[in-house]
C-alpha positions in Angstrom: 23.4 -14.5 17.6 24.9 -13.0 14.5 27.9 -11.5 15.2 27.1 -8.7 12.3 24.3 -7.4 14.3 24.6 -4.4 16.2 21.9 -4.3 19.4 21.6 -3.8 22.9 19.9 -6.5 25.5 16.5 -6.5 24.4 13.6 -5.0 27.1 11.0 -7.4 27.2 7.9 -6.1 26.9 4.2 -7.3 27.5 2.7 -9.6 24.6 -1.2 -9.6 23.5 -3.7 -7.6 22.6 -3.1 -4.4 24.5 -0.4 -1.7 23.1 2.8 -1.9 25.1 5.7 0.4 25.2 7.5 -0.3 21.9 3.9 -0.5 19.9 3.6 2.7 21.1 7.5 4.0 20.7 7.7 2.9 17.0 4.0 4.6 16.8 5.3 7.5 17.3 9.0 6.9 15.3 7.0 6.3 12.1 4.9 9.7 12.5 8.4 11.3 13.1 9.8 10.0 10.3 6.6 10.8 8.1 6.6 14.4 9.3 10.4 15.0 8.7 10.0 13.8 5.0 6.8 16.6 4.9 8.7 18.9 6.5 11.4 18.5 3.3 8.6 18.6 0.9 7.2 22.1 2.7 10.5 23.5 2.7 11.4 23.1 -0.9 7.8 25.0 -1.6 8.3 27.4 0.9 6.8 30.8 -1.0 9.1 33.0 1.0 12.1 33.2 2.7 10.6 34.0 6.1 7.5 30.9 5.5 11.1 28.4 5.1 12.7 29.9 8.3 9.4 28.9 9.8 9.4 25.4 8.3 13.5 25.0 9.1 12.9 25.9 12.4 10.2 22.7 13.6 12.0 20.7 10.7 15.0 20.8 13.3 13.2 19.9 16.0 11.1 17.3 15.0 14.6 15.8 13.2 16.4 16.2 16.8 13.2 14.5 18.2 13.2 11.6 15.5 17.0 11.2 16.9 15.9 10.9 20.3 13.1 8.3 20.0 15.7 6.3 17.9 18.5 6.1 20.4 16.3 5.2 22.7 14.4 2.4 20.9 18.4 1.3 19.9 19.2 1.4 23.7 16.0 -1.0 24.4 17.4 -3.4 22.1 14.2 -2.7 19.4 16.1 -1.4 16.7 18.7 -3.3 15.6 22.1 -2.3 13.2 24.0 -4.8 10.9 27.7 -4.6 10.0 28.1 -4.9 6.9 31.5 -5.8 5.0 33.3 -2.6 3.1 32.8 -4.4 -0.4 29.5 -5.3 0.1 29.2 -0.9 0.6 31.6 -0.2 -2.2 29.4 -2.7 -4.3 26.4 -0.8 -4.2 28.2 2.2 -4.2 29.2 1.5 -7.7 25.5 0.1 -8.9 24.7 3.5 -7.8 27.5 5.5 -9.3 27.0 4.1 -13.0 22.9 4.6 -12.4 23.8 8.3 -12.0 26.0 8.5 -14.4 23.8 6.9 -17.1 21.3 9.7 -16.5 24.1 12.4 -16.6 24.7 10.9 -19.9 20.9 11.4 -21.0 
């Protein structure tokens, strides 16, 4: 195993034809995920202060939710991390850095 991976035991589930537990579990992480970027998109058009309370509101929940489904997809072993080394971060983080920064410049 590579030890830069971050996982728990995997659950086994049922193989074939029929949905099993994680077909359905990432089902429904992908929905989450799609409604919390919505959610965003609605709250940044929001015509009224009350209309984004509204909008905050479920955009907490369904973010809290998204949370929940991961940790426990993460504790099932079907999502998986990877370490990665501090350069490798401070890399990109530069790459970035000088992309904004040429914009800025614009």
């Amino acid at each position: 195993m590579n030890n830069n991976k971050i996982s728990n035991p995997k659950v086994e589930v049922a193989e074939g034809m029929a949905l099993n537990e994680k077909d359905y579990i990432t089902c429904l992480l992908t929905t989450l995920k799609d409604m919390v970027k919505n959610y965003v998109i609605m709250m940044t058009e929001a015509s009224n202060a009350s209309l984004f309370e509204s909008y905050q509101e479920i955009f907490l929940k369904l973010m809290n939710l998204q949370r929940e489904v991961y940790e426990v997809m993460f504790r099932k072993g079907w999502y998986q991390l990877e370490e990665v080394e501090k350069t490798k971060i401070d890399t990109k983080f530069d790459m970035l850095l000088k992309e904004y920064q040429s914009l800025d410049a614009q």
